[in-house]
MDTraj code that builds the backbone (N, CA, C; nanometers):
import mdtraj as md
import numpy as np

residues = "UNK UNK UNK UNK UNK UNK UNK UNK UNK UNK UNK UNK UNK UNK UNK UNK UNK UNK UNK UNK UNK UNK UNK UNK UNK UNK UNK UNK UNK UNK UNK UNK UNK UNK UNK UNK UNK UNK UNK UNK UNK UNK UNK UNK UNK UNK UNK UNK UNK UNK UNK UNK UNK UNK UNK UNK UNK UNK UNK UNK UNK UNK UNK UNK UNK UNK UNK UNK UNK UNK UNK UNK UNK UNK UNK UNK UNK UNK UNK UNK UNK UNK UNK UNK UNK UNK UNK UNK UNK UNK UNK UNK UNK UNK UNK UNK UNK UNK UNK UNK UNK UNK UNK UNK UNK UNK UNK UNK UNK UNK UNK UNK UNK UNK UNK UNK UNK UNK UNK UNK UNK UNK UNK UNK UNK UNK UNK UNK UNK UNK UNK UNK UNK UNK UNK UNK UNK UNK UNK UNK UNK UNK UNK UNK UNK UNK UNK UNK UNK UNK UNK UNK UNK UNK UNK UNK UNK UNK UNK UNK UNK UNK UNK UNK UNK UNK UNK UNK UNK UNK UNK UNK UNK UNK UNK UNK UNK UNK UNK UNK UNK UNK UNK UNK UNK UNK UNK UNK UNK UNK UNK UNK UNK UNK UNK UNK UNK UNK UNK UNK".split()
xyz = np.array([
    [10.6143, 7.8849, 7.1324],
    [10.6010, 8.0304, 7.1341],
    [10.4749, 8.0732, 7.0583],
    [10.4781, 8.0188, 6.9445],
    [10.3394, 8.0690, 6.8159],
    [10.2104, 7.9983, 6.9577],
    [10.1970, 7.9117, 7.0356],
    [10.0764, 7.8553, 7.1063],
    [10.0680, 7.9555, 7.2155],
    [10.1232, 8.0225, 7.2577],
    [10.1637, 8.1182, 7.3615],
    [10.1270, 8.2680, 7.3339],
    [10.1368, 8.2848, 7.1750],
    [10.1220, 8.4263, 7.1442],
    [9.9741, 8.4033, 7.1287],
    [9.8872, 8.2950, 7.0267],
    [9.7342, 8.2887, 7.0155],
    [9.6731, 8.3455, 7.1869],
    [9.7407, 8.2157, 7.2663],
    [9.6468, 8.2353, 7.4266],
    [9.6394, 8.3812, 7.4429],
    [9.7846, 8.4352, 7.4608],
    [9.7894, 8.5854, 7.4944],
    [9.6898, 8.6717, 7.3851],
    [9.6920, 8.6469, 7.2724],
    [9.5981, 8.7297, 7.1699],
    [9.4888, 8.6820, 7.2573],
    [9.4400, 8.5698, 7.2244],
    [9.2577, 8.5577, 7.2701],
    [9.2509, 8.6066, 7.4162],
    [9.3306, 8.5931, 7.5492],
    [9.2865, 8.6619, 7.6112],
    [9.2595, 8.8305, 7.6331],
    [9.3386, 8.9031, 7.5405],
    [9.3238, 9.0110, 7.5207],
    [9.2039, 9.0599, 7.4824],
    [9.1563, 8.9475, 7.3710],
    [9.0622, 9.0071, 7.3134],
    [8.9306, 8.9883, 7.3809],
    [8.9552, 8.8512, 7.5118],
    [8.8685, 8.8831, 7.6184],
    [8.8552, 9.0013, 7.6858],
    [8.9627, 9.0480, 7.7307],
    [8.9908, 9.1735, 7.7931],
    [8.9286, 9.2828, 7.7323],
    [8.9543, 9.2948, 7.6290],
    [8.8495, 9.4152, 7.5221],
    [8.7422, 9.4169, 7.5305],
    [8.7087, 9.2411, 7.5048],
    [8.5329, 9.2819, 7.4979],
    [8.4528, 9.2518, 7.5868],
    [8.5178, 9.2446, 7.7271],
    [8.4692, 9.2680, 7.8414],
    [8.4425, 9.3959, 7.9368],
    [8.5456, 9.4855, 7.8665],
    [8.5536, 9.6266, 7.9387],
    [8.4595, 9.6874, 7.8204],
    [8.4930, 9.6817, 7.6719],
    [8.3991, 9.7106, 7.5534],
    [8.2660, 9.7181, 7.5682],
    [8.2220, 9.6205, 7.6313],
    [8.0964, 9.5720, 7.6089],
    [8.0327, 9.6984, 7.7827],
    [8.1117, 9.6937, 7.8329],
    [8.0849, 9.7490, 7.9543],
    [8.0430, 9.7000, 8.0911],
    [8.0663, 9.5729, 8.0868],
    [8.0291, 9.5198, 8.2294],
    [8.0909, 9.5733, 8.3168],
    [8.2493, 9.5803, 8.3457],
    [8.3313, 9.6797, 8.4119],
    [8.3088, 9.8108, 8.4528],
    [8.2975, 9.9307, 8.3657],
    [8.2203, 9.9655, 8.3673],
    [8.1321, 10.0121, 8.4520],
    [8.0112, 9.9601, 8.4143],
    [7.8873, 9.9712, 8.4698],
    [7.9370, 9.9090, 8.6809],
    [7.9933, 9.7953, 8.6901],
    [8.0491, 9.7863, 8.7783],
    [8.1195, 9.8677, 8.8869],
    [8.1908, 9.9137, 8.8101],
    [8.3223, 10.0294, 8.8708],
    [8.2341, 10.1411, 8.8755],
    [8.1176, 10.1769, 8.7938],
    [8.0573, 10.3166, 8.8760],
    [7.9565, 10.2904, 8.9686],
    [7.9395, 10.1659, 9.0042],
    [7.8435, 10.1552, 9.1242],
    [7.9384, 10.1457, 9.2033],
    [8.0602, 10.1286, 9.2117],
    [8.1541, 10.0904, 9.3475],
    [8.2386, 10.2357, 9.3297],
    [8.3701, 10.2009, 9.3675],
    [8.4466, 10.3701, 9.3683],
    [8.5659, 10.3380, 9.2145],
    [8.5099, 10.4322, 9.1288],
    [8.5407, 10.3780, 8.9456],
    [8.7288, 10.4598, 8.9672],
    [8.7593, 10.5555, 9.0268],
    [8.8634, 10.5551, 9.0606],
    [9.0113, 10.5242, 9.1747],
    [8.9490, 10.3987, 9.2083],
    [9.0660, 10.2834, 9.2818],
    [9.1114, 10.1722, 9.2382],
    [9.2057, 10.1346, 9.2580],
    [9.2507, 10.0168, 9.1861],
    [9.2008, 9.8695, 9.2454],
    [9.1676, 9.7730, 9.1700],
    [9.1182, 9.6790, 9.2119],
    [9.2515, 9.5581, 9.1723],
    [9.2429, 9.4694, 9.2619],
    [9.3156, 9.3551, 9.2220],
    [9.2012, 9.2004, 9.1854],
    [9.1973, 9.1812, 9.0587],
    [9.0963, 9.0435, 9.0290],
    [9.1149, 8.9266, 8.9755],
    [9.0673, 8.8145, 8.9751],
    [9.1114, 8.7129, 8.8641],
    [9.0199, 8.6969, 8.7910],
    [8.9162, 8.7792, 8.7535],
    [8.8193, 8.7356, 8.6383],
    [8.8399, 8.8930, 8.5502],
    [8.8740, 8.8597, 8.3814],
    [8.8997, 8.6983, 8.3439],
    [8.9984, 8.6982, 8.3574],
    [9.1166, 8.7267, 8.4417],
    [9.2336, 8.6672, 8.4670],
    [9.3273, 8.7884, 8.5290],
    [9.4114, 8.7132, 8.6017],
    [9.4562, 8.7903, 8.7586],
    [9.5156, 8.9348, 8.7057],
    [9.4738, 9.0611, 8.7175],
    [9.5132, 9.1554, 8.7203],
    [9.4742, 9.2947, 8.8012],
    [9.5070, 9.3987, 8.7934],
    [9.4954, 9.4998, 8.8653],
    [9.4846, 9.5890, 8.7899],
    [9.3429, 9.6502, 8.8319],
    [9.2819, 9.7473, 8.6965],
    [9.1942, 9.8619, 8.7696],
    [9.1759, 9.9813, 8.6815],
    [9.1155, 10.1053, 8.7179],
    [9.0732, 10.1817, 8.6227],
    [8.9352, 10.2185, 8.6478],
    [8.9311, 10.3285, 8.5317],
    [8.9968, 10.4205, 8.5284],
    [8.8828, 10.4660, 8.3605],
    [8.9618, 10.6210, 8.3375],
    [8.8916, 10.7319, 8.4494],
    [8.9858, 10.8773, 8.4518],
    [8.9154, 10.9671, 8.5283],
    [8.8430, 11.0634, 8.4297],
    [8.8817, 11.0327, 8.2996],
    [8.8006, 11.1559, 8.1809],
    [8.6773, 11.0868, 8.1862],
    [8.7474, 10.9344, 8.0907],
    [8.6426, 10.8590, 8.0063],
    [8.6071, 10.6981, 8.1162],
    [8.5240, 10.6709, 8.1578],
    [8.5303, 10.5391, 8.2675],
    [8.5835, 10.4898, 8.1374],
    [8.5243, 10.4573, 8.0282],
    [8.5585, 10.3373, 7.9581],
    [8.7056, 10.3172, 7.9028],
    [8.7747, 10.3686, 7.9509],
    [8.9428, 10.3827, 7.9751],
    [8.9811, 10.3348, 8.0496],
    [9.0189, 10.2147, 8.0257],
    [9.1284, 10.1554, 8.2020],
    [9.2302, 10.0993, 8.1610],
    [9.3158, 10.1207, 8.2668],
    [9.4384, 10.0937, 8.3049],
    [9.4686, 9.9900, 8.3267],
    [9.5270, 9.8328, 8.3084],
    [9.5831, 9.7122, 8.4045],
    [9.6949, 9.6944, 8.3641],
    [9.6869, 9.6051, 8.4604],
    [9.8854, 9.5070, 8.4827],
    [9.8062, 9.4033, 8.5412],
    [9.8613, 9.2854, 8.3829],
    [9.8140, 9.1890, 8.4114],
    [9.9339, 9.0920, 8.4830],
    [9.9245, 9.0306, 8.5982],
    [9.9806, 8.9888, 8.6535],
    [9.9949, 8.7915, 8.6923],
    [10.0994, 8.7706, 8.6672],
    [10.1753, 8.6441, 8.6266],
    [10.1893, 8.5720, 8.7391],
    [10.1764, 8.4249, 8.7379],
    [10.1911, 8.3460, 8.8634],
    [10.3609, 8.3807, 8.9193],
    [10.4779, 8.3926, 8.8388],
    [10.5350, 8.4190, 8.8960],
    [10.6132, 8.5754, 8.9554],
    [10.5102, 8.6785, 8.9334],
    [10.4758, 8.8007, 8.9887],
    [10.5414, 8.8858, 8.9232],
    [10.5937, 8.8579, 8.7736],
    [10.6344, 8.9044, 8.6565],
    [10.4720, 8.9665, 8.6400],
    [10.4726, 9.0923, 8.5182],
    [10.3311, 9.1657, 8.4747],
    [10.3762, 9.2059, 8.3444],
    [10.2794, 9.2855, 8.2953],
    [10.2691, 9.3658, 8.1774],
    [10.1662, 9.4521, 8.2143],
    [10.1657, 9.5668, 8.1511],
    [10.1128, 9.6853, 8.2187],
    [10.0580, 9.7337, 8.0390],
    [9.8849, 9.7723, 8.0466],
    [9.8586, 9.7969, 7.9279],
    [9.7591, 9.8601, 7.9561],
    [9.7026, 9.9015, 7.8515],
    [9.5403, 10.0357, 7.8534],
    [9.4356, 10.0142, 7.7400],
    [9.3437, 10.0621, 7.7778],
    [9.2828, 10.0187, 7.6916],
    [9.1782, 10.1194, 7.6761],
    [9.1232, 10.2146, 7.5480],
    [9.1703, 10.3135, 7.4991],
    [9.0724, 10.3237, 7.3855],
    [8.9660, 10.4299, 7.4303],
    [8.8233, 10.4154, 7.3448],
    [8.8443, 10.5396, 7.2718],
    [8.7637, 10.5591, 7.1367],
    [8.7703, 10.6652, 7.0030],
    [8.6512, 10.6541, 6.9697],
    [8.5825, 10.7864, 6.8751],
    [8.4821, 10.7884, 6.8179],
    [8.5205, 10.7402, 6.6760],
    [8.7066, 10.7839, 6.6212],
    [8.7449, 10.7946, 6.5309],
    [8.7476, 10.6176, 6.5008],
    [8.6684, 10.5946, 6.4669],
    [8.6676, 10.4053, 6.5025],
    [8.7975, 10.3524, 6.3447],
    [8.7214, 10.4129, 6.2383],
    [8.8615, 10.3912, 6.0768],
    [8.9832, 10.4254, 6.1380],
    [9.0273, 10.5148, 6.2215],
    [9.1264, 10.5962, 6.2320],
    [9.1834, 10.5043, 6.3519],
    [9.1590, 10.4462, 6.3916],
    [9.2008, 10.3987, 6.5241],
    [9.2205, 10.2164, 6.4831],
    [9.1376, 10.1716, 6.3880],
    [9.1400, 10.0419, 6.3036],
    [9.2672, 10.0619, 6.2167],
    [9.2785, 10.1573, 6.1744],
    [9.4514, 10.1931, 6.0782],
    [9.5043, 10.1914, 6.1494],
    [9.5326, 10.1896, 6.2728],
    [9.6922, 10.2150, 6.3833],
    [9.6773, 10.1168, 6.4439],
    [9.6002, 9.9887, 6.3894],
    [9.6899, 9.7891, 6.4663],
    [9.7672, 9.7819, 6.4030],
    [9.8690, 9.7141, 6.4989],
    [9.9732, 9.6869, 6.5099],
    [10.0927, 9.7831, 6.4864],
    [10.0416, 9.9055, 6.4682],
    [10.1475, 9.9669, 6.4684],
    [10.2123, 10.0603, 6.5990],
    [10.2714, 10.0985, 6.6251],
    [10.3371, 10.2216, 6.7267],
    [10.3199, 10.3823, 6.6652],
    [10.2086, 10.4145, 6.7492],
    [10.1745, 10.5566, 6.7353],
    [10.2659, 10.6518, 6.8555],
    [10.2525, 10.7750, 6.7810],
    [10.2824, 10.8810, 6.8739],
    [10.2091, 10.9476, 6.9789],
    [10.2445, 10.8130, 7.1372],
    [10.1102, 10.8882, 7.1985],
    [10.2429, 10.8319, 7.3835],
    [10.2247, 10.9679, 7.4451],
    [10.3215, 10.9605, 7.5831],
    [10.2265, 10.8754, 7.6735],
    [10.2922, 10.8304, 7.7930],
    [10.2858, 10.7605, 7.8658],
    [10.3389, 10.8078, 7.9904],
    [10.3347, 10.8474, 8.1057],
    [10.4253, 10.8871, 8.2154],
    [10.3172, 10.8391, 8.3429],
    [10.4109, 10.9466, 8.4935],
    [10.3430, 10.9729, 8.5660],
    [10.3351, 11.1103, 8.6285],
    [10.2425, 11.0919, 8.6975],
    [10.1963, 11.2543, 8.7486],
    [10.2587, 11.2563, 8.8780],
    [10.3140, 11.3722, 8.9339],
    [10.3864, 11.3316, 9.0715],
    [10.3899, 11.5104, 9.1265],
    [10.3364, 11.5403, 9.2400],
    [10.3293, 11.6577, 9.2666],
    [10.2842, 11.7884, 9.1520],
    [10.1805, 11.7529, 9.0913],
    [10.0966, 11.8094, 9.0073],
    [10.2157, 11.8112, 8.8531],
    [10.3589, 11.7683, 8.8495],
    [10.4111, 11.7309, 8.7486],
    [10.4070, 11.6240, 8.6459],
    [10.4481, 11.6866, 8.5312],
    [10.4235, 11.5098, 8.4089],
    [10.5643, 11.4665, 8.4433],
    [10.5939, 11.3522, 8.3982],
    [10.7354, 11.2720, 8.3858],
    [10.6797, 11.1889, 8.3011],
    [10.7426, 11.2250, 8.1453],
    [10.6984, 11.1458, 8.0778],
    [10.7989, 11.0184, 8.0473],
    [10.7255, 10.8970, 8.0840],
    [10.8129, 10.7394, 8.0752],
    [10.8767, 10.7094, 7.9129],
    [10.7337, 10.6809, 7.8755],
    [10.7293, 10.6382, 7.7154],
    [10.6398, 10.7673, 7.6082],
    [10.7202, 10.7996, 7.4798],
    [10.6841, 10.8795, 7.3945],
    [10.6061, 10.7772, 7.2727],
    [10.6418, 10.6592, 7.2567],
    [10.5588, 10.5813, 7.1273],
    [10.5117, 10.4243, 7.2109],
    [10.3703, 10.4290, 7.1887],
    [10.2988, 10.3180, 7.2378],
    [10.2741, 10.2041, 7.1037],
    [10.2457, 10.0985, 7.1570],
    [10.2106, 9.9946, 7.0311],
    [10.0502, 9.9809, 7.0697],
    [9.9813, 9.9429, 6.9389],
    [9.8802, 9.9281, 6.9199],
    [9.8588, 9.8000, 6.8952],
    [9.8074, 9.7112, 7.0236],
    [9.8025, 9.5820, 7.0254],
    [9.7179, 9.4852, 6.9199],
    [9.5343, 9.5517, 6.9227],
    [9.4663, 9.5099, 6.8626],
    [9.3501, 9.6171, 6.9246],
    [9.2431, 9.6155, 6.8309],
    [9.1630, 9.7505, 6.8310],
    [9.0030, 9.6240, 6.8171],
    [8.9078, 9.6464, 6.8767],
    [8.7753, 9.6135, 6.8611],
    [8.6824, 9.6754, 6.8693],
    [8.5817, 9.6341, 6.8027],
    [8.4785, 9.7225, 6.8438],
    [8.3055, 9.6356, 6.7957],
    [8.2125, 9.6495, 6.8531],
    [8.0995, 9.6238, 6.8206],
    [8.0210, 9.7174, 6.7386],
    [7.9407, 9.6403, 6.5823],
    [7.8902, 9.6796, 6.4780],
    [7.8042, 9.7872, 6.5248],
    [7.7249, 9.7914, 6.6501],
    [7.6778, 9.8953, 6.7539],
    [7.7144, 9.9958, 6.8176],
    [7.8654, 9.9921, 6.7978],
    [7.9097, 10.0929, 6.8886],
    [7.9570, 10.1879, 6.8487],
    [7.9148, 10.3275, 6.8578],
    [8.0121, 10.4481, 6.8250],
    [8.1405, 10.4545, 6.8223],
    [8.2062, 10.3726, 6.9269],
    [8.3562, 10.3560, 6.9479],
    [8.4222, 10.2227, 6.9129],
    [8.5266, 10.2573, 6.8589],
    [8.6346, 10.1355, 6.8781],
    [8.7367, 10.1424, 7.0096],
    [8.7799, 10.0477, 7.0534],
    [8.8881, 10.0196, 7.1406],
    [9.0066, 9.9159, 7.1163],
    [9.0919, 9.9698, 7.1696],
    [9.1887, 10.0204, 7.1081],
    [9.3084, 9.9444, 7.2448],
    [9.3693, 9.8169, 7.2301],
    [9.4394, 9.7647, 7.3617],
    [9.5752, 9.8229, 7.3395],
    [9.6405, 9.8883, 7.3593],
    [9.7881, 9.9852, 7.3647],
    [9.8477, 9.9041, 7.4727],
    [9.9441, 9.8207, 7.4591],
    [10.1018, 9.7445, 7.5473],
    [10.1473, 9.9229, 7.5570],
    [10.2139, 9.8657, 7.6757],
    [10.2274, 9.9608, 7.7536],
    [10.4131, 9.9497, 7.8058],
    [10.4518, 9.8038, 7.8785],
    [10.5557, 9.7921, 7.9409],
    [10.5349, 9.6323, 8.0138],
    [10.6538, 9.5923, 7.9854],
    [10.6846, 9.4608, 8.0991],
    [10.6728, 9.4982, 8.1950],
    [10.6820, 9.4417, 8.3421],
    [10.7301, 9.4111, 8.4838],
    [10.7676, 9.2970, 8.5380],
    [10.9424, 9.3391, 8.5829],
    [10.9916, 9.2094, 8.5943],
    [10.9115, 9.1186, 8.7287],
    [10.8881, 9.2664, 8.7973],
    [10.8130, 9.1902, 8.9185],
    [10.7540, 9.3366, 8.9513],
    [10.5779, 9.3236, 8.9939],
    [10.4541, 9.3602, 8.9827],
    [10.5399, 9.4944, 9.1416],
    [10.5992, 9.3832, 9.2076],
    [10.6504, 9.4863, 9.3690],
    [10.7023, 9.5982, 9.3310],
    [10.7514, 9.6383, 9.1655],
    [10.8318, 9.7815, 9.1385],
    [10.7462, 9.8641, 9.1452],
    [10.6020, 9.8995, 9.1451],
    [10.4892, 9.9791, 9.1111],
    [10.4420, 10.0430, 9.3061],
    [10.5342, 9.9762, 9.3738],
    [10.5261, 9.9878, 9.5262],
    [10.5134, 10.1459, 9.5384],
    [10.4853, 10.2239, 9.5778],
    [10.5045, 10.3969, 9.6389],
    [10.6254, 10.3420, 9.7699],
    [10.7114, 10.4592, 9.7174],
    [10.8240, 10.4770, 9.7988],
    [10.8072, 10.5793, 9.9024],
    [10.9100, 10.6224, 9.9750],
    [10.8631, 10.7235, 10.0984],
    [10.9391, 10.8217, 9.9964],
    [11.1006, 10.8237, 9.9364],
    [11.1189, 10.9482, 9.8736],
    [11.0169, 10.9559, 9.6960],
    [10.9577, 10.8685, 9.6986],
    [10.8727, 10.8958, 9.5304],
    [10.7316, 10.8609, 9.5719],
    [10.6211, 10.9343, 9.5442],
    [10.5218, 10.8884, 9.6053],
    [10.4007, 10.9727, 9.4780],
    [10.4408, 10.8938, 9.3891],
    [10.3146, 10.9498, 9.2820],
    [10.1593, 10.9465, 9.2580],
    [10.1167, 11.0635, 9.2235],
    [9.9750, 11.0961, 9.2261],
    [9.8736, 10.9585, 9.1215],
    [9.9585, 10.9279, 9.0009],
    [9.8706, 10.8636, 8.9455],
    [9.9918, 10.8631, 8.8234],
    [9.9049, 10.7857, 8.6647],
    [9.9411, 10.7485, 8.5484],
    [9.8544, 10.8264, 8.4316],
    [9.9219, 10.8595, 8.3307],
    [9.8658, 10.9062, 8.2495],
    [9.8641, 10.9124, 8.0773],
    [9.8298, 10.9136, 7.9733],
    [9.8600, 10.8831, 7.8703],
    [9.8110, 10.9833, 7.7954],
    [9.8562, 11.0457, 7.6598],
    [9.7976, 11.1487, 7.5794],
    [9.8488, 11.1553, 7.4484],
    [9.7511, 11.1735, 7.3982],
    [9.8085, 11.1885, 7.2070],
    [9.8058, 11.3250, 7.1809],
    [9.9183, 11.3654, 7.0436],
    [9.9573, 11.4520, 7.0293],
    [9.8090, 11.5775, 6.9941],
    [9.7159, 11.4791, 6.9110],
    [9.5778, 11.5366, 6.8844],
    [9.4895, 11.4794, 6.9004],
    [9.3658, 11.5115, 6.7991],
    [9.2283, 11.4522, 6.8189],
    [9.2115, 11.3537, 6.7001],
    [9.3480, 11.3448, 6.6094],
    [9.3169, 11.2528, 6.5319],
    [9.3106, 11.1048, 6.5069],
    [9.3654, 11.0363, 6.6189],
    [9.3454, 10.9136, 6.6312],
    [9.2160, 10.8781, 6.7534],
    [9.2474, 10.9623, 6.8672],
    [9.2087, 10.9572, 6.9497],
    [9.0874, 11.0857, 6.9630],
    [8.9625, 11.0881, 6.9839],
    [8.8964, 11.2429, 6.9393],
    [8.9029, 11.2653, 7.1509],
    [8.8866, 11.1771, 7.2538],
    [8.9598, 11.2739, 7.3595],
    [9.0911, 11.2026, 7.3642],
    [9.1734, 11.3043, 7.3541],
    [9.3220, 11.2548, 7.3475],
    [9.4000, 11.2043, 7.5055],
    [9.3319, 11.2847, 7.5922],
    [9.4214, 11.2544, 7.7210],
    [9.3122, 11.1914, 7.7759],
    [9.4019, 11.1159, 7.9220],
    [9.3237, 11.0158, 8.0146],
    [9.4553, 11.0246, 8.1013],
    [9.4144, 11.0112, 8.2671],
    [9.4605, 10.9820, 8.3650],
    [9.3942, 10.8790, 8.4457],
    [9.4951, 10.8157, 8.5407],
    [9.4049, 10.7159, 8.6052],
    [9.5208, 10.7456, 8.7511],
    [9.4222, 10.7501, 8.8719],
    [9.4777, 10.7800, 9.0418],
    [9.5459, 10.6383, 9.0251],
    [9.6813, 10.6848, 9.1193],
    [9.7059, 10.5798, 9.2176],
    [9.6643, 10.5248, 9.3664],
    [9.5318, 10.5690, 9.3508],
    [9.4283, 10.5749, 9.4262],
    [9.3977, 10.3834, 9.4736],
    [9.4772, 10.3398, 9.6087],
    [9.4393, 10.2180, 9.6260],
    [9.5405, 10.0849, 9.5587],
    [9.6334, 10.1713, 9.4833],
    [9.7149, 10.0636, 9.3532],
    [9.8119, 9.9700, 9.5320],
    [9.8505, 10.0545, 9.5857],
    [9.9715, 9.9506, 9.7337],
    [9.8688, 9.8709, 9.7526],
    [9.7480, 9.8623, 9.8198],
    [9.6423, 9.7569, 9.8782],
    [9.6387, 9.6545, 9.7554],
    [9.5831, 9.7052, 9.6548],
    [9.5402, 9.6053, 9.4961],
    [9.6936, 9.5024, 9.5239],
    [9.7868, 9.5635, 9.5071],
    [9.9147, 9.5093, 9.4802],
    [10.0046, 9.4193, 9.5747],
    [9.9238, 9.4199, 9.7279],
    [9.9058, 9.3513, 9.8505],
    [9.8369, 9.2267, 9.7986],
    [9.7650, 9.2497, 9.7582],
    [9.6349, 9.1125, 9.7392],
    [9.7174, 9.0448, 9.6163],
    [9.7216, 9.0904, 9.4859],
    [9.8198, 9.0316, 9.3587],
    [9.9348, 8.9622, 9.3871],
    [10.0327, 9.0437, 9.4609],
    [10.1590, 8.9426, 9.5316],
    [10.1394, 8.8192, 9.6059],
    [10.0357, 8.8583, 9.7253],
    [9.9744, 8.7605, 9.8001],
    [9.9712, 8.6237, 9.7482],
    [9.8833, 8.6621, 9.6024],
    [9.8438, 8.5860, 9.5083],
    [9.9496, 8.5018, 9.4323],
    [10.0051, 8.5965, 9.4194],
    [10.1563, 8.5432, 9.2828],
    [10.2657, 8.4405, 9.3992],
    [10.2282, 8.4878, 9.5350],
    [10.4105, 8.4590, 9.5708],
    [10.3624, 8.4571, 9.7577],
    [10.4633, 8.3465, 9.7901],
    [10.4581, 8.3280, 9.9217],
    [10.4554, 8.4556, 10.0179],
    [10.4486, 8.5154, 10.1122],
    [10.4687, 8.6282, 10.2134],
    [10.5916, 8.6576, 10.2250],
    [10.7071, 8.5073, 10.2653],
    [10.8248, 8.5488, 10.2722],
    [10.9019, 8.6631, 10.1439],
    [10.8371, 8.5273, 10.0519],
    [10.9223, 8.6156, 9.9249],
    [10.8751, 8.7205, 9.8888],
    [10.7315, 8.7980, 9.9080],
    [10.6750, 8.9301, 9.8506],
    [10.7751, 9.0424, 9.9142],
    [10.8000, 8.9915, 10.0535],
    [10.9113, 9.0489, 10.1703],
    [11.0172, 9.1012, 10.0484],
    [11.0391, 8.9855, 10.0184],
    [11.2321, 9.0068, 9.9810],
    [11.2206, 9.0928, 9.8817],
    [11.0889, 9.0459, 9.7817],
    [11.1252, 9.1145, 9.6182],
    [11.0631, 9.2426, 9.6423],
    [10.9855, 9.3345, 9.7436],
    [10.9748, 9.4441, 9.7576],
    [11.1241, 9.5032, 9.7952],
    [11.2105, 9.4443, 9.8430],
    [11.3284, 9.5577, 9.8679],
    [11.4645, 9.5033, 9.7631],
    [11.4102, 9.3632, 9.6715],
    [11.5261, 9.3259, 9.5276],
    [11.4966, 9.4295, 9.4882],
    [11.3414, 9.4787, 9.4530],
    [11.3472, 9.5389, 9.3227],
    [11.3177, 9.6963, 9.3457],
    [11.4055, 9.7788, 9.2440],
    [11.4145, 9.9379, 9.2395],
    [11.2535, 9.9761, 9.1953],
    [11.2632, 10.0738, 9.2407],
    [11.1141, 10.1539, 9.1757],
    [11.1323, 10.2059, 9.0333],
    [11.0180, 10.1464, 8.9201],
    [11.0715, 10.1366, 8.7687],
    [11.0385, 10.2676, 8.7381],
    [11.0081, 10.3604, 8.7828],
    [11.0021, 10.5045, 8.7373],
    [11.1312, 10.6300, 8.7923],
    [11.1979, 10.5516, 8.8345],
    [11.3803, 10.6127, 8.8677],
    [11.4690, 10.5723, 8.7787],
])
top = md.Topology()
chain = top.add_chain()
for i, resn in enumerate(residues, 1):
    res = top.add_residue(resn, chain, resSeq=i)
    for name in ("N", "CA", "C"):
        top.add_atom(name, md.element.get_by_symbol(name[0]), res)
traj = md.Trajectory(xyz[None], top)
């Protein structure tokens, strides 16, 4: 377990200082910065920017056996202020947007690990988000068919812009290719209609 938690730490902290640094980024605004992409570099997930801040994105990193975790990652000017809240669980919602409505999921997020370069105005900030037992619950239904995801702090004090949304703009296609990936055809079949939609 302790060899399992390092991998998961260091790849995170790949994850940080790959979107940090801005290759992503710079990427995602030459292509379309609000659709979801499905990738394996550096490792298989499905990710999107922010619609405030690009340097805000969204993934679910996704598991050979089509199990995920769903996390954000979450830039500040307040760089001290945002270095005080690792490891802890701040007061900041989580939902989705669905016919111009909030539905808020989660009210307290954890603060995974926070980085930042000696250069950079900002720190970032990796916020866990939620398991997925299987990646197929994030499917759009015909009676639920949501606009997008969104996250917001109560103020400007951890966070100096507090809110961020990200479209579900493209997430069914991304999530076509990820299953593909994770799991035979037959079985993507089955576990799209095992599993309930995790926002009911």
């Amino acid at each position: 377990m302790k060899i399992y938690n390092k991998l998961f730490k260091i790849q995170i902290h790949i994850i940080i200082l790959i979107f940090s640094l801005g290759f992503y980024t710079k990427a995602f605004s030459e292509e379309n910065p609000d659709v979801w992409k499905f990738t394996l570099d550096p490792m298989p997930m499905l990710v999107i920017s922010g619609n405030v801040e690009k340097s805000n994105f969204l993934f679910i990193k996704v598991n050979k056996d089509c199990s995920g975790s769903m996390g954000g990652l979450f830039s500040s000017k307040n760089k001290e202020k945002v270095f005080s809240e690792k490891g802890k669980k701040i007061h900041m919602i989580f939902g989705v947007k669905s016919s111009g409505a909030r539905i808020n999921m989660l009210e307290e997020l954890f603060v995974y690990e926070v980085l930042s370069e000696d250069d950079n105005p900002k720190a970032t900030a990796f916020i866990s988000i939620l398991p997925l037992d299987n990646v197929s619950e994030l499917y759009t239904q015909e009676d639920y068919n949501p606009d997008g995801f969104y996250m917001t702090a109560p103020t400007t004090k951890i966070f100096d812009i507090p809110y961020e949304y990200w479209s579900y703009n493209g997430l069914d296609s991304a999530l076509d290719e990820a299953i593909e990936w994770c799991s035979p055809i037959d079985k993507m079949k089955s576990n799209v209609f095992e599993h309930n939609f995790i926002f009911i």
